[in-house]
C-alpha positions as CSV (number, residue, x, y, z in Angstrom):
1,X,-13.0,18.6,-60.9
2,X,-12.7,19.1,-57.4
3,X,-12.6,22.8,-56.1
4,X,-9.3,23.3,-53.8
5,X,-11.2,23.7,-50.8
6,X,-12.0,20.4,-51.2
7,X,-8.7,18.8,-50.3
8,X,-8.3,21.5,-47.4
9,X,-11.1,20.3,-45.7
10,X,-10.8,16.5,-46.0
11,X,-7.7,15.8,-44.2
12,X,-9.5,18.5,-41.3
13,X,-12.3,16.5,-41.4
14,X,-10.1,13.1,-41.1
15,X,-8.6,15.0,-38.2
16,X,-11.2,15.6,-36.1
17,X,-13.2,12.3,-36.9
18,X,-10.0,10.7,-35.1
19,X,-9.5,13.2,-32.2
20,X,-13.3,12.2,-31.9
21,X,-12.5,8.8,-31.8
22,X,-9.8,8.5,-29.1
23,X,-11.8,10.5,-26.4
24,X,-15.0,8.8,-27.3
25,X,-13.4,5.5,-25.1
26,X,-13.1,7.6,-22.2
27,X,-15.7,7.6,-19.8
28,X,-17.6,10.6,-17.7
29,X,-18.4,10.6,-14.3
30,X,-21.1,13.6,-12.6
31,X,-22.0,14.9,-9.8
32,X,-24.2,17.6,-8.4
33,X,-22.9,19.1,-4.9
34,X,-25.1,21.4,-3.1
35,X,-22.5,23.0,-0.1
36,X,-24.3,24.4,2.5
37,X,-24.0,24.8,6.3
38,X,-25.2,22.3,8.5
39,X,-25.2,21.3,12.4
40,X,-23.3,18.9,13.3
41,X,-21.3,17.5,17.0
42,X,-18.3,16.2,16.1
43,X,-16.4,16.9,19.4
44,X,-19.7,17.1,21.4
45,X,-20.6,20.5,21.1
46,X,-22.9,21.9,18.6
47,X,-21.6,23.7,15.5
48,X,-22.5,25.2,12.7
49,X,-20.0,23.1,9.5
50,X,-20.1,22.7,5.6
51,X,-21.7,19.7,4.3
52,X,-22.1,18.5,0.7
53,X,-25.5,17.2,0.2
54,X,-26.2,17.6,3.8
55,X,-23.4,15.5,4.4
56,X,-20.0,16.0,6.7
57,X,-17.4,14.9,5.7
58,X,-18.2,15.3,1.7
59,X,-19.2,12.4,-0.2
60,X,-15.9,10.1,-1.7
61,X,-15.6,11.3,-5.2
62,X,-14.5,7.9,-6.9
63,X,-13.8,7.7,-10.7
64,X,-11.1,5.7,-12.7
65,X,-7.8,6.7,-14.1
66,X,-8.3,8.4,-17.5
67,X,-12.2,9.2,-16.7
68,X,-13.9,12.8,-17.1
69,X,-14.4,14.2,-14.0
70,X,-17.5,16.8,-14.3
71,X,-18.9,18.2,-10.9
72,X,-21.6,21.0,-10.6
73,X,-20.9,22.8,-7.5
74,X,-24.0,25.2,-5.8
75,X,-22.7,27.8,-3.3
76,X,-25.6,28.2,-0.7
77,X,-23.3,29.5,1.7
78,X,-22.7,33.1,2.7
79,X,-19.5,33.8,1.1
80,X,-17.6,33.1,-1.7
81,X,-16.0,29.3,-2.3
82,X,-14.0,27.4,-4.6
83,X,-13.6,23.6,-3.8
84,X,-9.3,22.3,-5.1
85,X,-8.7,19.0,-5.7
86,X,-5.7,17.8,-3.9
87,X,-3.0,16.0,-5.9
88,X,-5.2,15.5,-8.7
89,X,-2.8,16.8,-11.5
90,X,-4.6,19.6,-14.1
91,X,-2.8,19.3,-17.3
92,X,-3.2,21.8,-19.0
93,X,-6.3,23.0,-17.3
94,X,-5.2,25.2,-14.3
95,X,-8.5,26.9,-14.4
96,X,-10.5,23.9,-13.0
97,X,-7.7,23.6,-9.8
98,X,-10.2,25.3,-7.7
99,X,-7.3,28.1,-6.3
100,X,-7.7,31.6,-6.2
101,X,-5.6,33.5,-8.9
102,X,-6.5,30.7,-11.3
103,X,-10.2,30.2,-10.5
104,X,-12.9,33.2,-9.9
105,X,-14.7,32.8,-6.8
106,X,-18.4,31.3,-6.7
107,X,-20.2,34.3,-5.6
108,X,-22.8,33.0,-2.8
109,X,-25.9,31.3,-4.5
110,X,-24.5,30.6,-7.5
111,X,-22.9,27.6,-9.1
112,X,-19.9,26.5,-11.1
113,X,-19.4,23.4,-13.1
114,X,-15.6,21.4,-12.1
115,X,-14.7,19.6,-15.8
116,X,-11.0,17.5,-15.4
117,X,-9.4,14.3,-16.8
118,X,-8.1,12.0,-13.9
119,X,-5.2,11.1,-16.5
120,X,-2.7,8.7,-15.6
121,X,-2.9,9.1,-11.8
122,X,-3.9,6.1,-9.6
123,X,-4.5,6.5,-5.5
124,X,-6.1,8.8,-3.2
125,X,-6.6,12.0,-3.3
126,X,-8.6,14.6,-1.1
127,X,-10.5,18.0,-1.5
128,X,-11.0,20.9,0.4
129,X,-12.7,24.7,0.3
130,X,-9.3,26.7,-0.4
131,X,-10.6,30.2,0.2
132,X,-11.9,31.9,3.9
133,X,-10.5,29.3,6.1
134,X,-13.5,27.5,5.1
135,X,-11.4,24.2,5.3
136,X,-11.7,24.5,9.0
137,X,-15.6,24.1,9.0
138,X,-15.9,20.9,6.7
139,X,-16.3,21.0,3.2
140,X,-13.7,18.2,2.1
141,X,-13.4,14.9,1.3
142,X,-11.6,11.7,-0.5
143,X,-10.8,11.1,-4.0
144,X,-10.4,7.6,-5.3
145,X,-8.8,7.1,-8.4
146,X,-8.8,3.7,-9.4
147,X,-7.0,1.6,-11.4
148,X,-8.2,0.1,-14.9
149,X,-8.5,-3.2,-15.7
150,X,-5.6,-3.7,-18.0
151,X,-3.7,-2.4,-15.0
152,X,-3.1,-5.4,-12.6
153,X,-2.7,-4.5,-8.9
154,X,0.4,-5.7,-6.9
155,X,-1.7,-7.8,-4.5
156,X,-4.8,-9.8,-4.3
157,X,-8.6,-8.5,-4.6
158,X,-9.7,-7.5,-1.1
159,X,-12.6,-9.1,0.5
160,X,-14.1,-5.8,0.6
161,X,-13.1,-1.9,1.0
162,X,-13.2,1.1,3.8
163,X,-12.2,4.5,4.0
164,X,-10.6,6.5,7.0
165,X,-10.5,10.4,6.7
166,X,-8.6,11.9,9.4
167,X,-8.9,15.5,10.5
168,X,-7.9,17.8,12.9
169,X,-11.0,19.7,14.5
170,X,-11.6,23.2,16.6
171,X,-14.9,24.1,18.3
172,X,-14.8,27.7,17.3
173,X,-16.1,28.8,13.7
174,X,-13.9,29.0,10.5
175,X,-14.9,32.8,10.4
176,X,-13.7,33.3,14.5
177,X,-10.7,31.2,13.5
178,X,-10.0,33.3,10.5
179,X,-10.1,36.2,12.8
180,X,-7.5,35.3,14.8
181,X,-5.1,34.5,11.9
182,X,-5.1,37.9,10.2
183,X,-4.7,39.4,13.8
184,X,-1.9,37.2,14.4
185,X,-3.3,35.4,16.9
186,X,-1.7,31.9,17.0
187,X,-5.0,29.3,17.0
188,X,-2.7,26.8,19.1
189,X,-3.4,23.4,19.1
190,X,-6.6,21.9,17.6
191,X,-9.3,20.8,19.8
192,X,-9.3,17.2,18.7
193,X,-9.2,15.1,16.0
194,X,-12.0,13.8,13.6
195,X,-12.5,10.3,11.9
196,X,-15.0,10.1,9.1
197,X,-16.7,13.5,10.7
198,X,-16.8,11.1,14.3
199,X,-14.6,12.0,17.5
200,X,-12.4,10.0,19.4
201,X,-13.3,6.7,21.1
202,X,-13.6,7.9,25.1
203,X,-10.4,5.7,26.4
204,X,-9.7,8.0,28.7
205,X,-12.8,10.0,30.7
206,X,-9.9,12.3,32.0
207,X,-8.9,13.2,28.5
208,X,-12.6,12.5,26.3
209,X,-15.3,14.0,27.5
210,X,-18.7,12.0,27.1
211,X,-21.5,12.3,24.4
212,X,-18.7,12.1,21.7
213,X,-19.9,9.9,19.0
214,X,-17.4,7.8,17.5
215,X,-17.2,5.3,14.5
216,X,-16.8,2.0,14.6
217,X,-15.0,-0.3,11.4
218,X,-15.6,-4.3,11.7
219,X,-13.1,-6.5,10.7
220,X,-13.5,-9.8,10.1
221,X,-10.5,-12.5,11.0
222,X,-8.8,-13.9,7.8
223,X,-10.7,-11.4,5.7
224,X,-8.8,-8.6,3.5
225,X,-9.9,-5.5,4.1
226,X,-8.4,-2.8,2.1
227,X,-8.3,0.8,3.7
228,X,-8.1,4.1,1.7
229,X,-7.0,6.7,4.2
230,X,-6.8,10.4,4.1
231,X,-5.1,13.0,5.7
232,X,-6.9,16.5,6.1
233,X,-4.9,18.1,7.9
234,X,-5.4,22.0,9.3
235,X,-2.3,22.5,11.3
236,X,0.8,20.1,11.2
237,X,2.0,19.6,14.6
């Protein structure tokens, strides 16, 4: 005869084969982010950012509605940093939001390991370093959640796919600017305005200096091209 234990830890057993079996569908997605500084130009003068895998802006972070996000972040900077994810909703899993009061700081050299659901949430998105005014040096960039296929979209398949990230930019350093704000000093208005890490196109030499580099997106007539733009904005003016 069966011992009452038995029938306890059947329908446990039952349970958990099926919790098994309805996350096993949904996919992961890694990445491995090294933020560092790097030098970079963007308004034509030479300046010390933060890049992700020597890159400025970050790489896109693209994954699919209901997909596991996992993303091992290294901290070679010289200060703490936590990297928040913009819009992307954390149920029930505040402690991955990347915030200060709900997240510890990465110490500097160290590394901490990002693990979210995308569920239910289709667009774009953006992150961004949310401690030390570090969001004024670099250190963000787009989130694509896409759509499944059971999902149709409301218009046709593009003929292909482009992403604009627009920033607003100052030549001084996120720790001068930082600075200022606890001494309530107002920064004033931002030295220019970033796209995709670039500066402006010079079509003005009263108003762009020269030696700006500046990006350039071909379009092709009677082509579809679908654009995913973000808005990382320091200072709303």
């Amino acid at each position: 005869m069966p011992s009452p234990s038995s029938f306890i830890t059947t329908p446990f057993l039952f349970c958990f084969l099926h919790l098994h079996l309805v996350f096993a569908g949904d996919p992961f997605v890694f990445y491995d982010w090294i933020v560092s500084y790097i030098g970079a130009s963007p308004l034509g003068v030479k300046q010390k950012v933060i890049g992700i895998n020597g890159q400025f802006p970050g790489p896109i972070l693209n994954a699919t509605t209901n997909w596991n996000v996992v993303v091992n972040v290294k901290n070679d900077l010289d200060e703490p940093l936590l990297v928040t994810w913009n819009g992307v909703q954390q149920r029930k899993n505040s402690w991955q939001d990347g915030v200060s009061g709900t997240n510890c700081p990465i110490p500097a050299g160290w590394n901490w390991t990002y693990q979210f659901q995308v569920k239910d949430q289709i667009g774009s998105f953006f992150y961004f370093p949310s401690l030390n005014f570090q969001r004024a040096a670099g250190g963000f960039g787009g989130v694509i959640i896409n759509n499944r296929e059971v999902i149709p979209l409301p218009f046709g398949f593009p003929d292909g796919d482009t992403t604009i990230l627009l920033s607003d930019w100052y030549t001084r350093s996120h720790k001068d600017l930082r600075k200022d704000v606890e001494n309530g000093v107002d920064l004033g208005v931002p030295d220019g305005v970033l796209i995709n890490g670039f500066g402006p196109y010079r079509y003005d030499d009263s108003l762009v200096p020269s030696g700006i580099s500046y990006q350039i997106i071909n379009v092709e007539p009677g082509k579809d091209l679908r654009c995913t733009c973000f808005h990382v904005l320091l200072v709303f003016i």
